[in-house]
DSSP file (Angstrom, degrees, kcal/mol; ACC not computed):
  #  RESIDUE AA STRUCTURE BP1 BP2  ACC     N-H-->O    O-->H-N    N-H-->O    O-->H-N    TCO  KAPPA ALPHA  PHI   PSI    X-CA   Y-CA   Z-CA
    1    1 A X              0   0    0      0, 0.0     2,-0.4     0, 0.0     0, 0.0   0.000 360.0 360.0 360.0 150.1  -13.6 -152.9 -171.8
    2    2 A X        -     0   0    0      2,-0.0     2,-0.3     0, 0.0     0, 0.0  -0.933 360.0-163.9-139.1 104.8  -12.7 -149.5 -170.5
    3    3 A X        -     0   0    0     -2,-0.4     2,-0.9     4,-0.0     0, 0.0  -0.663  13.3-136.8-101.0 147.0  -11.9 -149.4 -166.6
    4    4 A X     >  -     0   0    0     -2,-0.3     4,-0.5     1,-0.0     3,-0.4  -0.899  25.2 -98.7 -99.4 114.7  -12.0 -146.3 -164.9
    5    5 A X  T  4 S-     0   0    0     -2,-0.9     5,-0.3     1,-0.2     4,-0.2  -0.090  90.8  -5.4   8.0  63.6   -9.4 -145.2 -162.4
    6    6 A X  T >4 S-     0   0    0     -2,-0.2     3,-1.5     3,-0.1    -1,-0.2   0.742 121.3 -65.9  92.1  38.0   -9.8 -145.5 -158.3
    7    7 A X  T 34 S-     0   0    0     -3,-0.4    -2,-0.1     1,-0.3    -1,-0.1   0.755  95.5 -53.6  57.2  32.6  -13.6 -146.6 -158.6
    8    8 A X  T 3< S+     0   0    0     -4,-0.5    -1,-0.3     3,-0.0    -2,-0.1   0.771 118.6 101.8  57.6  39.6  -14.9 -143.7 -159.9
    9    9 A X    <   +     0   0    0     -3,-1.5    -2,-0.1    -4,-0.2     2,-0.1   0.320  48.3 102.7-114.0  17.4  -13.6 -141.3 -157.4
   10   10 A X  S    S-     0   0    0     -5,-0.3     2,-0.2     1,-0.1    -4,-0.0  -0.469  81.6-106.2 -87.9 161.0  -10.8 -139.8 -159.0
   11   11 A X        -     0   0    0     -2,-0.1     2,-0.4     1,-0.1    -1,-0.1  -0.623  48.0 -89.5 -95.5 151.4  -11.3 -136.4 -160.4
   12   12 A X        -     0   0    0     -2,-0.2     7,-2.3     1,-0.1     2,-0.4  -0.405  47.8-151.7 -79.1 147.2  -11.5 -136.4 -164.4
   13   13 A X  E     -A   18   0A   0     -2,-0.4     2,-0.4     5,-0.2     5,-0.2  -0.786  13.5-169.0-114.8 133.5   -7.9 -136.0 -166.1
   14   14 A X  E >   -A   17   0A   0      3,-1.1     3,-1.4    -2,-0.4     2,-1.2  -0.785  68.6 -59.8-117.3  82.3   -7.1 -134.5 -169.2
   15   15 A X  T 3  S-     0   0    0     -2,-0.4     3,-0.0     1,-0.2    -2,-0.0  -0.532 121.1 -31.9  61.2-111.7   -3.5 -134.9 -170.6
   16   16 A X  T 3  S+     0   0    0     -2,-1.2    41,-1.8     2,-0.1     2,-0.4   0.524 127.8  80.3-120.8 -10.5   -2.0 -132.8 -166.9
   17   17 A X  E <  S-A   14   0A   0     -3,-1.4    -3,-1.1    39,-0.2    39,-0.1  -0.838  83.0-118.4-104.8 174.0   -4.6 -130.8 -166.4
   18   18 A X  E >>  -A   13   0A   0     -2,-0.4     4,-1.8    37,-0.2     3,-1.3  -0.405  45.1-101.9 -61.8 146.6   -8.4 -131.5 -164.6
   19   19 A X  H 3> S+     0   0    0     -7,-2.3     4,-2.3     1,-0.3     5,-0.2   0.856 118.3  53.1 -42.4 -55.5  -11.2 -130.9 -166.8
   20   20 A X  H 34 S+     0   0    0      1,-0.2    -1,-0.3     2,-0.2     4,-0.0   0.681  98.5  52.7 -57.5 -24.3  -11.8 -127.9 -165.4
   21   21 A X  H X> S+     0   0    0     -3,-1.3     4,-4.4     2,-0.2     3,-1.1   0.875 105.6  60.2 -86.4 -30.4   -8.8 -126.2 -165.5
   22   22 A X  H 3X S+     0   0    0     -4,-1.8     4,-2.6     1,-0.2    -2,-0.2   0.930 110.0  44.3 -54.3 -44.5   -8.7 -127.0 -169.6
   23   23 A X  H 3X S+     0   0    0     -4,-2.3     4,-0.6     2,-0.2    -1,-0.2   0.502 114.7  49.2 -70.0   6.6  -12.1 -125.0 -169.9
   24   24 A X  H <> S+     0   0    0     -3,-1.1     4,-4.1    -5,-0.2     3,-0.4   0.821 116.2  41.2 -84.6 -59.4  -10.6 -122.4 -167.7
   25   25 A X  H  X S+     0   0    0     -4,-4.4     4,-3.2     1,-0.2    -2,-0.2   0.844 115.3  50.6 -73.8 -20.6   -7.3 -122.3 -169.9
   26   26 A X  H  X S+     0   0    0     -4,-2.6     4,-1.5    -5,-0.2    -1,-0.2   0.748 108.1  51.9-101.1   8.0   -9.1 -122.5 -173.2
   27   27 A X  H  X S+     0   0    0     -4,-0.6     4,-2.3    -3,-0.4    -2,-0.2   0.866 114.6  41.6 -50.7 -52.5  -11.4 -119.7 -172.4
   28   28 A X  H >X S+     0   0    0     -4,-4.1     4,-1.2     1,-0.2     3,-0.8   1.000 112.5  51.1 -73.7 -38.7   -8.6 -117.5 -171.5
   29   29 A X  H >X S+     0   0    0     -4,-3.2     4,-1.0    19,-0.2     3,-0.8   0.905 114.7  47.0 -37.8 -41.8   -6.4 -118.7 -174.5
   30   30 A X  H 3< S+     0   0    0     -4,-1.5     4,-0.5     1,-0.2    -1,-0.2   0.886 119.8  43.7 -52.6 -40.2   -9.9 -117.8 -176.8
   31   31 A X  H << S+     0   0    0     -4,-2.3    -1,-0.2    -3,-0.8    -2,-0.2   0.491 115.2  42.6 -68.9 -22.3   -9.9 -114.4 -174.6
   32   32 A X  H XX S+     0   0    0     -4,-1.2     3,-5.9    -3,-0.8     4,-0.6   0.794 111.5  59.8-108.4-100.7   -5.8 -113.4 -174.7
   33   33 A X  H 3X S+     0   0    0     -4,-1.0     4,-1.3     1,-0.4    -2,-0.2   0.495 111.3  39.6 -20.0 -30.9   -5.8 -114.4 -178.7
   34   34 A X  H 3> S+     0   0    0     -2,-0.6     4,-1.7    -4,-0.5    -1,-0.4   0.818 117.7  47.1 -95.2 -17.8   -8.5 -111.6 -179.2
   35   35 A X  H <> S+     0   0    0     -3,-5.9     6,-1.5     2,-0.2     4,-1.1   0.799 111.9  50.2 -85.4 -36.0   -6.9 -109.1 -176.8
   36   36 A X  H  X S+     0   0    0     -4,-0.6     4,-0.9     4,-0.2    -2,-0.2   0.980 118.3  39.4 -88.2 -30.8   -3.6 -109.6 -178.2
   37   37 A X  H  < S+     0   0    0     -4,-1.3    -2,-0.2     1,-0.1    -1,-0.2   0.755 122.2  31.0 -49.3 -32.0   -5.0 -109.1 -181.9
   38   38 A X  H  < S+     0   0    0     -4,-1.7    -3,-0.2     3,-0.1    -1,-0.1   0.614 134.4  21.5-111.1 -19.8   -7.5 -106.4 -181.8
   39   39 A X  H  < S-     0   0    0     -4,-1.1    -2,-0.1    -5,-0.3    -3,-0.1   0.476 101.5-113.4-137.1   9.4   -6.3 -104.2 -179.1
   40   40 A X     <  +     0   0    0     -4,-0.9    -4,-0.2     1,-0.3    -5,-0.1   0.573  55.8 156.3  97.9 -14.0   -2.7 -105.1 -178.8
   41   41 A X        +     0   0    0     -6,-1.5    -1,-0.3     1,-0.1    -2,-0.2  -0.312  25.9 177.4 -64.2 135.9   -2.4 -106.8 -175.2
   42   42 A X        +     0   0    0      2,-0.1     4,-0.1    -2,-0.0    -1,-0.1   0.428  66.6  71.7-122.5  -0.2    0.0 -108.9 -174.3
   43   43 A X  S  > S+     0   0    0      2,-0.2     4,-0.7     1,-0.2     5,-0.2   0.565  85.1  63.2 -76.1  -7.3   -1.0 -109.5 -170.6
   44   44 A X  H  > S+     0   0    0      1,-0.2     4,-2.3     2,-0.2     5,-0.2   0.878 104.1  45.4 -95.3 -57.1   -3.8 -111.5 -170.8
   45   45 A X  H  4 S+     0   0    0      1,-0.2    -1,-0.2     2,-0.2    -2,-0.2   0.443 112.6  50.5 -93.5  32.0   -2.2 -114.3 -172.5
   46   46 A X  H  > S+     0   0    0     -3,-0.2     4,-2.1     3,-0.1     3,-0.3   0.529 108.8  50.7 -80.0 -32.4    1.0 -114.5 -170.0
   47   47 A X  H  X S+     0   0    0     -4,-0.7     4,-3.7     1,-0.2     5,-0.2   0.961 115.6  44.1 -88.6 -41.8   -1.2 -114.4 -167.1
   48   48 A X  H  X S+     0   0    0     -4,-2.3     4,-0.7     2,-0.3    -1,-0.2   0.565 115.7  47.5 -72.0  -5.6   -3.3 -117.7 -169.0
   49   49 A X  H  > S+     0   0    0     -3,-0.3     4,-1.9    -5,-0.2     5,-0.4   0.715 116.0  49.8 -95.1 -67.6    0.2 -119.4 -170.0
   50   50 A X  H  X S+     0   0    0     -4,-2.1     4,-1.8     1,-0.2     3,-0.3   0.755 108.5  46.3 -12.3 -63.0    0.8 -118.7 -166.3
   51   51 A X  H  X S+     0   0    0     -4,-3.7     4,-2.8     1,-0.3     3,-0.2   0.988 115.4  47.7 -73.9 -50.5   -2.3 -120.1 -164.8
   52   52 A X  H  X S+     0   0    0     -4,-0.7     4,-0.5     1,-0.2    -1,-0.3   0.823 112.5  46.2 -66.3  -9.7   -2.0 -123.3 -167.0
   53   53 A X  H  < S+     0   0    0     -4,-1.9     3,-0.5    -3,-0.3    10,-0.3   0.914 111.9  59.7 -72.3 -46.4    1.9 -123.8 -166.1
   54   54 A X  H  < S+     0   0    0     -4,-1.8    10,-1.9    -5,-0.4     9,-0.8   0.951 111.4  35.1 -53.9 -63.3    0.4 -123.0 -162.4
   55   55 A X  H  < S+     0   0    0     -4,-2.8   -37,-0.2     8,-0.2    -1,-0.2   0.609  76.0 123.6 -88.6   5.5   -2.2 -126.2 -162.4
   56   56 A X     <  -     0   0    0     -4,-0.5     7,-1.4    -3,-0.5     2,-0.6  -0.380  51.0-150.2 -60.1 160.3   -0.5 -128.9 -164.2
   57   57 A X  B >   -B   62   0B   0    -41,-1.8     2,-0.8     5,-0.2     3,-0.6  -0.822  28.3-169.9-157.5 127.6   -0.4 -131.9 -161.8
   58   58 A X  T 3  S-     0   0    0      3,-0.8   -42,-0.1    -2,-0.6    -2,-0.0  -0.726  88.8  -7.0 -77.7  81.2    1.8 -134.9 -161.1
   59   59 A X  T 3  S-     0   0    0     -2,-0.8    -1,-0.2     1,-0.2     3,-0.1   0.890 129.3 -53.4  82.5  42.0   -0.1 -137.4 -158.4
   60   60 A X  S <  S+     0   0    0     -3,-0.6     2,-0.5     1,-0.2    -1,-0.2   0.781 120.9 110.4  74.5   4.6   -3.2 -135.2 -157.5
   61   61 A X        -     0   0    0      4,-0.0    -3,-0.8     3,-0.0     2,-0.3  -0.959  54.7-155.1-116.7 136.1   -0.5 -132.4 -156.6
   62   62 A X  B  >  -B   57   0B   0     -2,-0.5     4,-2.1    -5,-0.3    -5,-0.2  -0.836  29.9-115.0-112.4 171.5   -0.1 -129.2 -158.8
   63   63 A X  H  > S+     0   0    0     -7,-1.4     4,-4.2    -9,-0.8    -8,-0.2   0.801 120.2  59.7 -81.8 -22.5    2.9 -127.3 -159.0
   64   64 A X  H  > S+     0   0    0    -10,-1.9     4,-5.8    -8,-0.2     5,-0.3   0.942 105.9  46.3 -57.1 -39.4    0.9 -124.6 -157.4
   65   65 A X  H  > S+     0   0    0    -11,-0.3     4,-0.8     2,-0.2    -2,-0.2   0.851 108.8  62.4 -65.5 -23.1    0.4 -126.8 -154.4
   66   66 A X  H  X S+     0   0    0     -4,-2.1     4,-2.5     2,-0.2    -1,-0.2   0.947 105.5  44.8 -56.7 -68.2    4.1 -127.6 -154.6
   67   67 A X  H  X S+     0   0    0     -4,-4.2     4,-2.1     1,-0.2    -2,-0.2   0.796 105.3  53.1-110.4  17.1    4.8 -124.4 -154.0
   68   68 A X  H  X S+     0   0    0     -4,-5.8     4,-1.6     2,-0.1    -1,-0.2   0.720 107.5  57.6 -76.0  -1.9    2.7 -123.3 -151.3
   69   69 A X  H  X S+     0   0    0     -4,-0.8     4,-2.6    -5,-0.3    -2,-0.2   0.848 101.0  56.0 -80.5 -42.9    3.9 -126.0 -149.6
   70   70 A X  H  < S+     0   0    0     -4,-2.5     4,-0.3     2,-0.3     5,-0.2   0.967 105.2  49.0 -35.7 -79.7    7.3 -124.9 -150.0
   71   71 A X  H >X S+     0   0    0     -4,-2.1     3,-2.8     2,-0.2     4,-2.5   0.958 110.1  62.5 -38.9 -60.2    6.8 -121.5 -148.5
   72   72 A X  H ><>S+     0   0    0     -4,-1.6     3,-1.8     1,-0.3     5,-1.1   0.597 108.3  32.4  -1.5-100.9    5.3 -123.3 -145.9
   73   73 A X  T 3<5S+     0   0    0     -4,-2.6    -1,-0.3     1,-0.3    -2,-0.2  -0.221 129.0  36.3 -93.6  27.0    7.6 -125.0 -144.8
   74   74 A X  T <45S+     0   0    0     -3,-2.8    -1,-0.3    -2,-0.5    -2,-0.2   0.103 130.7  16.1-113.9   8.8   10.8 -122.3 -145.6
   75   75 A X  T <<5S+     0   0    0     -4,-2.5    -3,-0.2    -3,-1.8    -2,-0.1   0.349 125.9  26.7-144.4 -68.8    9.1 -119.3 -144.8
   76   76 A X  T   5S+     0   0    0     -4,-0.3     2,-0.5     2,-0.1    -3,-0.2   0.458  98.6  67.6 -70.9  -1.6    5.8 -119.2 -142.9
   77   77 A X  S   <S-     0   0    0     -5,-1.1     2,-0.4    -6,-0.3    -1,-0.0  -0.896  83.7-118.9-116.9 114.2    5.5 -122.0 -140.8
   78   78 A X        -     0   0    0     -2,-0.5     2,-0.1    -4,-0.0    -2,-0.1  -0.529  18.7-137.1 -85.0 131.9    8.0 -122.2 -137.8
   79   79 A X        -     0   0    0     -2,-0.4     2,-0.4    -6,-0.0    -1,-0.0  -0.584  15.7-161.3 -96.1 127.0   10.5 -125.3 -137.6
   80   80 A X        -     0   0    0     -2,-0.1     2,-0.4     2,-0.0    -1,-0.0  -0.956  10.5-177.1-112.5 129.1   10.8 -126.7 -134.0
   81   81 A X        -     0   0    0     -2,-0.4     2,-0.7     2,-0.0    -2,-0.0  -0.984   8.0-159.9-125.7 137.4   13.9 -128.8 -133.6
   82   82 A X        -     0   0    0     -2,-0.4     2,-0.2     2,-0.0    -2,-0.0  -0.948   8.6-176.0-127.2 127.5   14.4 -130.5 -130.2
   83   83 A X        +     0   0    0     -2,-0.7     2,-0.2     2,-0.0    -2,-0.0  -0.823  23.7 111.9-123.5 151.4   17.9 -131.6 -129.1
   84   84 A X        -     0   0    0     -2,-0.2     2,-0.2     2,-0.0    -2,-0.0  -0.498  66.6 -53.8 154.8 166.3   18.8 -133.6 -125.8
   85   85 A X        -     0   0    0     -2,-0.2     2,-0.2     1,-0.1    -2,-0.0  -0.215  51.9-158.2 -59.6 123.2   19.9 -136.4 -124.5
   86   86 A X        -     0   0    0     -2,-0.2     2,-0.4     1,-0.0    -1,-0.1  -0.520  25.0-103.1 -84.8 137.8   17.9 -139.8 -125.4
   87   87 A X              0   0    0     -2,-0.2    -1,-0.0     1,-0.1     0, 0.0  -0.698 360.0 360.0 -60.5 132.2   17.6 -143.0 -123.8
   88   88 A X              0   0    0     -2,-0.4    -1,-0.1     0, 0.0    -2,-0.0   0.264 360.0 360.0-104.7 360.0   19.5 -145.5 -125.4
């Protein structure tokens, strides 16, 4: 018997990445592999080891979402801190 995950609302998962981002990344791998053979590029498959390094994901978060969250919260987003005296 073969149960599926969160009642069939979870997105489908593939090893770490979503289904979609594996036909993303093995189009571009199919795409880099011919660019770096026939015409000598080597950017096309950095920028596709890139993007799949970019979307693996641990608990519905990918490491891109990691780090925009990051900047967030250490570079764009302004930190309000409020100090004074408390009831005790």
């Amino acid at each position: 018997m073969y149960i599926y995950p969160d009642n069939l609302k979870s997105k489908a998962v593939l090893w770490l990445w979503q289904l979609r981002d594996i036909g993303i990344i093995g189009v571009g791998l199919l795409l880099s592999v011919f660019a770096l053979t026939q015409l000598k590029l080597l950017p096309p498959i950095v920028i596709t080891a890139l993007y799949a390094f970019l979307t693996i994901r641990f608990d519905d978060t990918s490491i891109l979402d990691f780090i925009k969250y990051a900047c967030a919260f250490f570079i764009t987003k302004q930190q309000t801190f409020e100090w004074g005296y408390g009831k005790q």
